[in-house]
N, C-alpha and C positions, 0 to 999 in steps of 0.2 A: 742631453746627456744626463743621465743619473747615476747612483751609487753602482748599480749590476753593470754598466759600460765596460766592454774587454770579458765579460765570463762567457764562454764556450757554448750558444747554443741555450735552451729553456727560456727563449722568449717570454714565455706566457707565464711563466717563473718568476719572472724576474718583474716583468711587471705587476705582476701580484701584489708581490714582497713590497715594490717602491710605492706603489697604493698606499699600501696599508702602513708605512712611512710616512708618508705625503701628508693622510688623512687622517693620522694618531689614534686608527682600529688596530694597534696591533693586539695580539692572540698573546693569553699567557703562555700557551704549551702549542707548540708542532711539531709535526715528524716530518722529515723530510726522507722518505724511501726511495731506494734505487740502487743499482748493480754497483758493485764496489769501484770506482774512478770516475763515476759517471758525473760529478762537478757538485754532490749534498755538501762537503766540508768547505767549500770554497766557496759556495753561495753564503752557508752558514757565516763565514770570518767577512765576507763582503757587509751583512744583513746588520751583523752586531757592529761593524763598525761605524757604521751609518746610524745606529741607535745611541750608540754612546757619544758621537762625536759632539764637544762642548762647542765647536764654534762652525757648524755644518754652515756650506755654502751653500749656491742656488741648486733644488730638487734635493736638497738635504744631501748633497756628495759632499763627504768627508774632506776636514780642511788637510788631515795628513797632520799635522803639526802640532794641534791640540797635545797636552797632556795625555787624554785617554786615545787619542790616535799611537803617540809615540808609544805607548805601554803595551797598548793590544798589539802593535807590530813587534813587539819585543818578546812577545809570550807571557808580561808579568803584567797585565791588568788586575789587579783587585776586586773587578767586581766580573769577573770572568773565571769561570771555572771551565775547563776540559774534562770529563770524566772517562775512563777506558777500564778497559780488561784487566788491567796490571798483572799480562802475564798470563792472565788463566782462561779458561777454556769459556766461562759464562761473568756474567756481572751480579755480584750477590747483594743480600741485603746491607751487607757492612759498609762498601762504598757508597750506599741510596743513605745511607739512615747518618754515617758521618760529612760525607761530602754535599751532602745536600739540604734533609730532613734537619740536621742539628743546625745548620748555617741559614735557612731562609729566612729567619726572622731577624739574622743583625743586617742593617739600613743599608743599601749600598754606599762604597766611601768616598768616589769622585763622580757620576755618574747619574742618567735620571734610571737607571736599569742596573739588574743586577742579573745575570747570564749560566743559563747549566749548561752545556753542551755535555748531553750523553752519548757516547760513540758508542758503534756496535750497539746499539740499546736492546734491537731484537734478541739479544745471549741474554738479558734479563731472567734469572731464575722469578720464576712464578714470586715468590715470598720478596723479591725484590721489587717488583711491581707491586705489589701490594703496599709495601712502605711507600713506595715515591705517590701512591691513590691520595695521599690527603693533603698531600700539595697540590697536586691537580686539581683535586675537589676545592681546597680554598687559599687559592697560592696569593700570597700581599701582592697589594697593584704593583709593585717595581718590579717582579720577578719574571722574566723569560724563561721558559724551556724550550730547549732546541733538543728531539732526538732523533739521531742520525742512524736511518736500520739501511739493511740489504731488502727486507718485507717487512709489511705490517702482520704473515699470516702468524708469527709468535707471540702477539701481545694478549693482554688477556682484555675481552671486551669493552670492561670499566676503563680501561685506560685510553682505549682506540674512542671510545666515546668523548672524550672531555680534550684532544687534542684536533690541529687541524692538521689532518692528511695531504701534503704535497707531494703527489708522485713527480718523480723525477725518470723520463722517460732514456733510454740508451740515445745517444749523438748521433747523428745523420753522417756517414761516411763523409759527406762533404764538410761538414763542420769541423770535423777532426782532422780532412786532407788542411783547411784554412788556418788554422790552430797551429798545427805541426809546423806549417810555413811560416808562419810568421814568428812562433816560441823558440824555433831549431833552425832557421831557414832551409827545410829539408825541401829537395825536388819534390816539385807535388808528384813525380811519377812513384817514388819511396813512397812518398806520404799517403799515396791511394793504396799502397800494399800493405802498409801497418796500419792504416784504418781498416781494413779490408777484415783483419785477424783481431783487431780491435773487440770487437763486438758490442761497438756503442762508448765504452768507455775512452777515454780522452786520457785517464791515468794511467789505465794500461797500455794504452798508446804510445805516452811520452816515455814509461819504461822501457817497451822494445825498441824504441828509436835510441833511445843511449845504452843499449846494450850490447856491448862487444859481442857476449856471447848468442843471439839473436842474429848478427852477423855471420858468425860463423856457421851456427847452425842451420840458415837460407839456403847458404854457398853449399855448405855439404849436400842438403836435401837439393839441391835444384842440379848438380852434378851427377846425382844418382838417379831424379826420375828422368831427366835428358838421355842418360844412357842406358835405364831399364828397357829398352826395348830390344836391345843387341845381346843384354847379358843372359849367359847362360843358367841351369837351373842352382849349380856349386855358386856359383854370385852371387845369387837374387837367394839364396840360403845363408850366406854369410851377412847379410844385411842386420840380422838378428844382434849384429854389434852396435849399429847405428843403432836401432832404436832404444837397445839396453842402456847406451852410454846419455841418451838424452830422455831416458826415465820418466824425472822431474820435469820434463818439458813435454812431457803428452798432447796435453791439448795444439800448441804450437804447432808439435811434427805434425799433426792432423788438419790443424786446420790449412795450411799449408801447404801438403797434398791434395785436399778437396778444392784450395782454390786452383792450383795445376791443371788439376782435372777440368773445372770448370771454365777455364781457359783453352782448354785444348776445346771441349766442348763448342765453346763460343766461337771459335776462328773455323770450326770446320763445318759448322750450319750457317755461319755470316762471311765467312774470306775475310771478315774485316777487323782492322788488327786496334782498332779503335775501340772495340768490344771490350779488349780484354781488362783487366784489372793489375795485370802484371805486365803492364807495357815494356818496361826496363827490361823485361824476357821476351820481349814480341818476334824478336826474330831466330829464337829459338823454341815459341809456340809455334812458330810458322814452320819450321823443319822436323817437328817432332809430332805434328798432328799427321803427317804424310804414314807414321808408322802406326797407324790406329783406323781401325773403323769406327762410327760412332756407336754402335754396339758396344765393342770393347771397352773403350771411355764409360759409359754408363755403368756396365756391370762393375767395372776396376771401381767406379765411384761408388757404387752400391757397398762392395765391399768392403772398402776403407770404411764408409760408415757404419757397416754392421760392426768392425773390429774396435771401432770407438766407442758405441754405444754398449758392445758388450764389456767391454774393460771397464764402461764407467758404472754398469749393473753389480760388478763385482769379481769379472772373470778376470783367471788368474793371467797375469800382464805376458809374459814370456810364451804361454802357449799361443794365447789369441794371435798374439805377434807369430808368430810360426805357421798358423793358421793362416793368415793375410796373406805371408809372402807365399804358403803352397799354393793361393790361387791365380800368381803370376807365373806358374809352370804351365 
């Protein structure tokens, strides 16, 4: 057992990280890159805690009770800094040059480490990376930097040079079905349908699973493709409410649809209802695939994704959606 035991998935992550614990090569500066939920911040708060902790146990897993244990779970360690957006759209030179550049040179105060976590780091205005260069260029032995991007493609070279790059890759559907089960006690059959819309992330995962509105909005969508086969063209016209009222929820209605589809897909080239993804609707994959050829299915799936990839290019939301439903007349 070591310090990373219980995080989600990035084996090869995590024992990096304990290595280089273990064997006291840690790195002044890393970036830990990856999709937003996909487990950077919570490797990060695992990483630092095992660095600070004043009376670490065996494989250096944090005793919990330390002083600098009790504080960093508290949010108020001293020698822990968080750094964010505050609000705004990028991260400028004023937060690099106060929160950081001005502070690295006093000692850390209970600690052999003193800690930056920059979030969002990739919103870094150019002139802001530039300030934080001569910390990276010659940061005092105690200092960590930890920054947490979505990509490394915004950094500017100088910096991507003197730090060490940890991709943090999207979660394995199954890692996130075991995850959910055990943090939510959800049915792994749930649990495979929001990993499923997941797309790797485990945060956005644990969102949709406690989200009322994700509930509702399933039941509605899974009510209307169940019954789109019967409805006439005044019906499959008025749909244009569903999608306006759940907007803000784009991606979801979509993904959601194409797993539909990809269900129906699957039970009617296999019969086998073990295929599907959306088991908890298996036996209504099984009566609604009878109303389709697999022609139809592909094309209707075609379509869906032409309507999402144009909306997401830039077409205007309301027509494209008008557009989609005239090709179920």
């Amino acid at each position: 057992m070591n310090v990373f035991t219980g995080i989600a998935g990035h084996e090869a992550i995590r024992e990096r990280l304990a290595a280089a614990i273990n064997q006291d090569t840690i790195s002044h500066a890393y970036l830990f890159e990856g999709i937003e939920g996909v487990g950077k911040h919570t490797m990060a708060h695992a990483f630092i805690k095992a660095l600070l902790c004043t009376e670490p146990q065996a494989q250096h897993m944090p005793c919990g009770h330390c002083v600098s244990c009790r504080t960093l779970e508290s949010g108020n360690h001293p020698d822990v800094s968080w750094i964010g957006r505050e609000g705004k759209n990028s991260l400028g030179i004023r937060q690099i040059r106060e929160r950081i550049v001005a502070d690295v040179h006093t000692q850390p105060y209970q600690s052999a480490y003193k800690v930056y976590v920059i979030e969002d780091a990739d919103t870094m205005t150019p002139e802001a990376q530039n300030a934080l260069l001569k910390t990276l260029e010659e940061p005092p032995s105690y200092v960590v930097l930890i920054l947490l991007a979505a990509s490394s493609t915004g950094f500017l070279p100088t910096i991507l040079s003197r730090v060490v790059t940890i991709r943090f890759q999207p979660l394995q559907n199954d890692v996130i079905v075991q995850a959910l089960e055990e943090r939510l006690k959800m049915d792994p059959e749930q649990g495979a349908v929001t990993a499923a819309l997941s797309r790797g992330s485990l945060g956005y995962a644990l969102q949709l699973a406690t989200s009322k509105d994700f509930a509702q909005l399933r039941a509605e969508l899974s009510e209307i493709l169940t019954q789109l086969p019967e409805m006439r063209p005044p019906q499959i016209l008025k749909l244009a409410d569903f999608f306006d009222r759940y907007k803000d929820k784009q991606d979801t209605v979509f993904s959601l649809i194409k797993l539909w589809y990809r269900d129906l897909l699957m039970y009617r080239s296999t019969h086998d209802l073990e295929t599907l993804i959306t088991k908890d609707a298996a036996e209504t994959i099984r009566t609604v695939s009878a109303s389709y050829t697999t022609e139809e299915l592909l094309r209707q799936f075609s379509h869906v994704q032409k309507a999402e990839d144009a909306i997401r290019q830039g077409a205007q939301y309301a027509f494209t959606i008008d557009w989609l439903l005239s090709t179920y007349i």
